[in-house]
N, C-alpha and C positions, 0 to 999 in steps of 0.2 A: 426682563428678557429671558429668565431663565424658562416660562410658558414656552418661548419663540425656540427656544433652542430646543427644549425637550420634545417638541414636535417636529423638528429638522435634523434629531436623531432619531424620531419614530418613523421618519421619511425611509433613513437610508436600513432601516432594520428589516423596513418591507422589502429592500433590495436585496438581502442577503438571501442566500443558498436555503432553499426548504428543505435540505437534507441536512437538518443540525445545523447550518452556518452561522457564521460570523464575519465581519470587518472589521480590519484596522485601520486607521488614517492616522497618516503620518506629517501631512501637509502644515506648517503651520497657522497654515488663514485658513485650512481647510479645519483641522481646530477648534480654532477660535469661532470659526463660525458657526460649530458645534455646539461648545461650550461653556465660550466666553472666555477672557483672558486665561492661561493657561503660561506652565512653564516653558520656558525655552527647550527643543524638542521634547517636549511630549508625546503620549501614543495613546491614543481614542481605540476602545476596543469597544462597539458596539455587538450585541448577539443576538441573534432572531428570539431565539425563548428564552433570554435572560436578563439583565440589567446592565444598566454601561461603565467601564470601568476606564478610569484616566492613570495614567502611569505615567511617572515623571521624576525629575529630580530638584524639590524644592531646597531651597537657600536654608540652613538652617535656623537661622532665627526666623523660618516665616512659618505660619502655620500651614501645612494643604489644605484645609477646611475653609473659612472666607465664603464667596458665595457658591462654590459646588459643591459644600457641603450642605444646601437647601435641600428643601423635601423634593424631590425625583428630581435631581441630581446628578451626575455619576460619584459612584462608588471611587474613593481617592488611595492611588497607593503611590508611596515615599519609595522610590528604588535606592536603594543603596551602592556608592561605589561606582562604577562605570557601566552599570550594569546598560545594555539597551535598550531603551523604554519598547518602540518594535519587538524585539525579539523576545520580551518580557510577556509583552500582550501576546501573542503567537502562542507560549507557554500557556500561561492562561487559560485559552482560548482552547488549546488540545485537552488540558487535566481537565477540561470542565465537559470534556466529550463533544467540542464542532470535529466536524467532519471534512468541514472546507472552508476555511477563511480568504479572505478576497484582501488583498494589500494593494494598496498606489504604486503601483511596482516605478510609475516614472519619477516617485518621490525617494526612491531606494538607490545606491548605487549599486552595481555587479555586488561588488565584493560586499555589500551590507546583507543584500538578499540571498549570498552564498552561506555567511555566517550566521544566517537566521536560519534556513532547512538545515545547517551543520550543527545548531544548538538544539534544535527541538526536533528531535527524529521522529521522522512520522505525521508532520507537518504535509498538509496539501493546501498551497496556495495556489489562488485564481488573480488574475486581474483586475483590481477593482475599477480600474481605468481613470479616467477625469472625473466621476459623478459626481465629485461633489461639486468642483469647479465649474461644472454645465448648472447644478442647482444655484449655484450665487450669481449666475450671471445675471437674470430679475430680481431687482432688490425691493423687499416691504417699505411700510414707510417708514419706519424707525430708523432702517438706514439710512436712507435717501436723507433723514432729517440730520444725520451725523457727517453726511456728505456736505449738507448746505454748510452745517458750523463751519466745516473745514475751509470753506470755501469764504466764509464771513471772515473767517482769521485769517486767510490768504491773502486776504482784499483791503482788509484794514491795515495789515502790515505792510505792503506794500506801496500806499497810499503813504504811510508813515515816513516812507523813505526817499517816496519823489517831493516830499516838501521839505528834505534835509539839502546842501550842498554836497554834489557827486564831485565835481572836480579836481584832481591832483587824487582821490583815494583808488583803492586797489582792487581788481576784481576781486582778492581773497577776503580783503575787510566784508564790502560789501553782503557777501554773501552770506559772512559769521553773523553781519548787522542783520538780515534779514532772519536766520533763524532764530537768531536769539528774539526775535520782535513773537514772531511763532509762537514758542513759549512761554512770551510774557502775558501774550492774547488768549492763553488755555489751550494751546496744542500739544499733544504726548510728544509731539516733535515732526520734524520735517519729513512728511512724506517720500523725499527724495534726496538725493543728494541735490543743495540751491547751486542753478548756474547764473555768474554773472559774468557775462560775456559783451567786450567792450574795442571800437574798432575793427581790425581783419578778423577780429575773432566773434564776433554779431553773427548771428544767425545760425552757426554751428548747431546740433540738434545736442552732443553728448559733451560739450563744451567745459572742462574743470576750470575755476578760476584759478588765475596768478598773478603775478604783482605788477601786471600792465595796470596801467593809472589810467584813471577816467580822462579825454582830454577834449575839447573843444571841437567841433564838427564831428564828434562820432556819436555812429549810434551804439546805442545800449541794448541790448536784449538780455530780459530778467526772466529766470522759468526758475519756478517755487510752487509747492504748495505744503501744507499742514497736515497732518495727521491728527483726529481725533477721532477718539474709542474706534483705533483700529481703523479708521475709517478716512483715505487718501482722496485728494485732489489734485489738481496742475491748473496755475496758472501761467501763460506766457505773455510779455509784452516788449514790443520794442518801442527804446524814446531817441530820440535827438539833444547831443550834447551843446547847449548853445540858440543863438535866438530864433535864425531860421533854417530847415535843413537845404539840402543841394538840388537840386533837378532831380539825378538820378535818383536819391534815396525816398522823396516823394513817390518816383516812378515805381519803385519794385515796391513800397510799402503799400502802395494803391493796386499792386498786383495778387501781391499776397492777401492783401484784407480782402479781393474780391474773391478768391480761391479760399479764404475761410467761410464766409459768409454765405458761398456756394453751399459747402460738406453742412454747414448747420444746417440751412432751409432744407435737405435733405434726408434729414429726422425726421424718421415717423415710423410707425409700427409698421410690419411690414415690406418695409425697403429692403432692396439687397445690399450688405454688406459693402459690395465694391460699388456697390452706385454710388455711396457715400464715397467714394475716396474719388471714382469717376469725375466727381461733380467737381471737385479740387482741382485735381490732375488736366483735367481740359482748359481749366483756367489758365496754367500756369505753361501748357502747354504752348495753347495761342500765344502767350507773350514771349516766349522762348527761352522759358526756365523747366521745361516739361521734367528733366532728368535731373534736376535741382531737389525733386522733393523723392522722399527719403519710402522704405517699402512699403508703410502703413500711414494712412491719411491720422488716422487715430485708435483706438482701442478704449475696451472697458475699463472701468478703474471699480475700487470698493477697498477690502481688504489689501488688494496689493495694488502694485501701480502697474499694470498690465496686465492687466485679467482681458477674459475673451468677454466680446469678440473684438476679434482686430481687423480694422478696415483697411484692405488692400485690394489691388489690381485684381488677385485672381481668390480672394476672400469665400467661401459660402453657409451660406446661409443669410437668414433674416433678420432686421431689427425687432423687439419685442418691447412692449410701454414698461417702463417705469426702469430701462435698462442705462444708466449712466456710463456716460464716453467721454472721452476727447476729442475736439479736430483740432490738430496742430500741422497745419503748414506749415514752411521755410522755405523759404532761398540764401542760400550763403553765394557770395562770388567771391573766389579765392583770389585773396591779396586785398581786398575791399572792405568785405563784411556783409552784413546783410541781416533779411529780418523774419521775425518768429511770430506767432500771435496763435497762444493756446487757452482754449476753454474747457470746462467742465461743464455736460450739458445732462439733461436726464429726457428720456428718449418719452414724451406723449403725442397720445394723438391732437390729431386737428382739432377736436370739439373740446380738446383741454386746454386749447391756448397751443397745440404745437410745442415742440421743444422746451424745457427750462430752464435759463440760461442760469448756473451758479456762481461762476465767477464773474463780477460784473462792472470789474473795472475798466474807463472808459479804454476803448479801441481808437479812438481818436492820435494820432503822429501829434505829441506836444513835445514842445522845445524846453528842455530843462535848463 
């Protein structure tokens, strides 16, 4: 990777300032996707006519060397103390004679971007805006191929745990059982915080588990996914506690599935943003859950778990191939429960099979 990276920092070098400039990014995924694992805040100082330098504060028994210290690379510096890796590179960046450096000012808070013009007088920062976040939005295939793992250890683990006994345990076990399955499958860890959500509490979209016990006649809605190299997923599923479920939970689960399965056939290059969410939303609308589902049909995933774009009512822009999303409906009905069904898809054309579905654990209402 380290080829991939050094040309998606020669990308953003071309975007600096031809008057001397430079950038800094501060973002963490913005970073990493730089390059490549990096310290917890660190600061990327790329320069139009010079070399890239990482500032950071490594653990002391680690070395900073490892793989950035490969042949073109960035340059590694150890800060010491508290120092701010930002306001380090800004430093930097002026002794070495830019003229304009361009910072992620919506990755800065006030008072961070105060104390940076207050430590480095003479500092002239520009905006650097989103650019990098609009550049990861199309992911290569390396990604995409770190996306599928994620996705194969999302699926296996979760598979693991509908063939356990759920009954009498607790949304909170549950959810530790599931990350720890994560883990044991070769995940850096859980993409998200796991919800398991069990009874009135089914369907909720930001649901934390607690010590409601799985019981008989409820349903279950499980949302997890894996993180590997950096690299996020979501799966969502709802099951039935018990041999067969009720009238009504067939009824909204057949509502929901058809309001997912809308927003997927709805991928493709191309499309607009809220027509994906359109194609959901009218579903759910007809049956008279319209205002049940929640601002965004789904969103991109990669490095973080909501990356753009995000698909909503009043969304714009396009779909673009090889752009990985989620569609995750819901309905919850309060005092009831209700139900979730989320995937990982990666956005192709038609002459490519259409959509890729990554998560691919059955959609089918089975009776646990």
């Amino acid at each position: 990777m380290s080829e991939v990276h050094a040309a998606r920092r020669s990308w953003l070098r071309a975007r600096c300032s031809p008057r001397n400039g430079a950038a800094v990014v501060a973002g963490p995924a913005n970073v990493r996707y730089l390059v490549g694992p990096a310290p917890s805040g660190a600061a990327l100082l790329v320069r139009r006519s010079g070399g890239d330098v990482l500032l950071g504060h490594w653990d002391p028994a680690e070395s900073p060397g490892g793989p950035l210290g490969e042949l073109g690379g960035p340059r590694v510096v150890a800060l010491d103390g508290e120092a701010d890796p930002v306001e380090a590179a800004v430093a930097l960046a002026v002794e070495e004679g830019a003229g304009e450096i361009a910072v992620e000012e919506h990755q800065l808070t006030v008072a961070r971007h105060r104390a940076v013009l207050a430590g480095v007088p003479g500092a002239r920062l520009t905006d650097l805006g989103r650019a990098v976040e609009g550049r990861r939005v199309v992911k290569d295939e390396d990604e995409i191929a770190a996306l599928r793992a994620a996705a194969e250890i999302t699926d296996r683990a979760l598979g693991e745990l509908l063939e356990s006994i759920l009954v009498g345990r607790t949304e909170r076990h549950l959810a530790l059982e599931l990350e720890r399955r994560l883990v044991d499958h070769g995940a850096d860890g859980p993409a998200f915080p796991t919800s398991v959500a069990t009874g009135s509490h089914s369907g909720l979209a930001g649901h934390r588990p607690t010590d409601r016990r799985v019981e008989e006649g409820d349903f279950l809605t499980v949302r997890l996914g894996a993180r590997f190299r950096g690299y996020r997923c979501r799966i969502g599923r709802t099951f039935v506690i018990g041999t067969s479920p009720a009238d009504w939970q067939i009824e909204l689960y057949d509502v929901v599935f058809a309001a997912q399965r809308a927003a997927r056939e709805a991928l493709a290059p191309d499309v607009e943003y809220r027509a994906v969410d359109r194609a959901a939303r009218e579903v759910l609308t007809a049956a008279g859950h319209g205002k049940a589902l929640g601002p965004v049909t789904g969103h991109g995933v990669g490095l973080e778990m909501g990356e753009d774009p995000r698909m909503g009512p009043a969304a714009m822009g396009r779909l673009s191939a090889c752009v990985p999303v989620t569609v995750e409906p819901g309905v919850h009905l309060p005092g009831r429960g209700g139900v979730r069904i989320d995937d990982t898809l990666v956005v192709r054309p038609p002459a490519d099979g259409g959509p890729e579905l990554l998560t691919i654990t059955t959609k089918e209402l089975l009776a646990l």
